[in-house]
N, C-alpha and C positions, 0 to 999 in steps of 0.2 A: 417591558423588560427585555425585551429581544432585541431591542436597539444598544443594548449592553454592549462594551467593548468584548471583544473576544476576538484575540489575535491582534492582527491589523487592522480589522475593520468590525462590524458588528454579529451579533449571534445569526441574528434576519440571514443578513447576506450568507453568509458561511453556510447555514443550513441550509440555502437556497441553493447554493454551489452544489451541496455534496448530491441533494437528492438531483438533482439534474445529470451530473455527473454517471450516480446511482442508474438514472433511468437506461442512457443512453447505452449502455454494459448488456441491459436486459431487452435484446432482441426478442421480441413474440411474446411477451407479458404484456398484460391489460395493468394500466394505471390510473389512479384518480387522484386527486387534489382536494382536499378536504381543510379548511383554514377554522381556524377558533380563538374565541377570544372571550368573551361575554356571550356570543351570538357563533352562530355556524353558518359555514357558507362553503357551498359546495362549489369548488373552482371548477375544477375539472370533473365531470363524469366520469365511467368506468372506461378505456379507449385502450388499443391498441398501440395507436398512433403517440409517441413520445413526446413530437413536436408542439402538439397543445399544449405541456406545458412551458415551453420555452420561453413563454413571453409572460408569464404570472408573477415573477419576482418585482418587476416595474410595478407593476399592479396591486397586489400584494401587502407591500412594505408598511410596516405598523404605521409609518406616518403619512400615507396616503388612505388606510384604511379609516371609515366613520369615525367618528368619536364614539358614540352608540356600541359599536364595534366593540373595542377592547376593554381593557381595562380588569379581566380576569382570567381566571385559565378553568373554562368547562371541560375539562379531559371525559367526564365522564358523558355529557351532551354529547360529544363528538365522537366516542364511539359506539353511544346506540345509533347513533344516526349511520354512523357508517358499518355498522351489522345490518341494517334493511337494506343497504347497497349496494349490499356484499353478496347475502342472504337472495338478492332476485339472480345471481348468479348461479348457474348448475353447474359449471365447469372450471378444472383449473385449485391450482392452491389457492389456499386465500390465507394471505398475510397482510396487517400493518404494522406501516412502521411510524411510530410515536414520535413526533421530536415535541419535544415541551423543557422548558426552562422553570417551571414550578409547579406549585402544589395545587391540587385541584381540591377546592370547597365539596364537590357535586360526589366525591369517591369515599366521602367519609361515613361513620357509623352502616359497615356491613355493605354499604351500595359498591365499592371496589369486587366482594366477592359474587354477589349478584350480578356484576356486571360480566366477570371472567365467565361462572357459571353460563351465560348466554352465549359470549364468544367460541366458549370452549364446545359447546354444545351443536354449533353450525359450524365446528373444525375451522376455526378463525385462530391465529396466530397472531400476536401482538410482539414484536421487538420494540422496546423503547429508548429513545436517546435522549440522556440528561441530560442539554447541554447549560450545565453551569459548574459551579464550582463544589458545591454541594453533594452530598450524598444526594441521589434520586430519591424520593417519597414511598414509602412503603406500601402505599397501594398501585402505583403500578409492578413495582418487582412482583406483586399479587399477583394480578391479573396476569403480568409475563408468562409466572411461574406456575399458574393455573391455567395457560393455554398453550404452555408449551414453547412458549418465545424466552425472551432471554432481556436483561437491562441491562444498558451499555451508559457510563457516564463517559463523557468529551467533555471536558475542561477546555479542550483547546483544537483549532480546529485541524492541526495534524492528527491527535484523537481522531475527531467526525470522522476522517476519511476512512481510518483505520475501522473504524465501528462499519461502517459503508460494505470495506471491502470484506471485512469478517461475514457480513448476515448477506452479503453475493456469495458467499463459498459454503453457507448453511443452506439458502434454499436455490437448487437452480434451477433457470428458466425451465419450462414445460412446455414444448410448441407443440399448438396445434393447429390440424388440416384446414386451411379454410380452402 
């Protein structure tokens, strides 16, 4: 579904744009890559350095990724996964930021409020980006709304940007001494 038209070109690249864009704004922030589909796979580790992810969208893109890969959307796999990654961190804010284009299987029957409960608990911030056409799914605006973050739908990707620059002027950089 990411390969979905949106704009002029597809949802993939669009969101691949914005968070790059995103990154390069946030001098002295630590960033990670986190990809999901069926399966989780941690692109990027936790880094400093922005330019790791610079070359991930090549790599990436739903139709280079497995077969095995996609074909679902684990929202909820992928954020415990990325609370113990988070969680070995002492320092610093800790926010993610969601892009998903649908409904996750893994958030329903009460697992959405369990899962905030745990974010919310190790001061984890969730912003999500819907980008589709659709209202976003009522278990993430949960989870947003239970750890303090916020749901953002982008229909299109002047949207994205707009989403982008809104949650840079919520949370900003934090430098610290190395």
């Amino acid at each position: 579904s990411m390969m979905a038209n949106y704009g002029d070109g597809n949802r993939y690249d669009a969101a691949m744009a914005s968070v790059l864009g995103f990154i390069d704004k946030r001098q002295g922030d630590a960033f990670g890559l986190i990809v999901f589909g069926d399966s989780i796979l941690e692109w990027v580790p936790l880094t400093s350095d922005p330019s790791a992810l610079n070359h991930a969208p090549e790599f990436l893109s739903p139709l280079k990724l497995p077969q095995w890969f996609s074909g679902g959307t684990s929202i909820g796999a992928a954020l415990e996964h990325t609370l113990k990654v988070m969680a070995a961190r002492t320092e610093g804010d800790r926010m993610i930021i969601l892009l998903t284009d649908g409904y996750s299987y893994d958030l329903a029957n009460g697992r959405d409020v369990a899962i905030a409960q745990k974010l919310q608990a190790a001061g984890i911030q969730v912003f999500c980006i819907h980008i589709e056409n659709s209202a976003p799914p009522a278990e993430v605006s949960t989870i947003a709304a239970m750890t303090g973050g916020q749901v953002f739908a982008a229909s299109d990707p002047a949207a994205l940007k707009a989403v982008f620059q809104r949650i840079d002027e919520m949370k900003l950089a934090r430098l610290e001494k190395v």
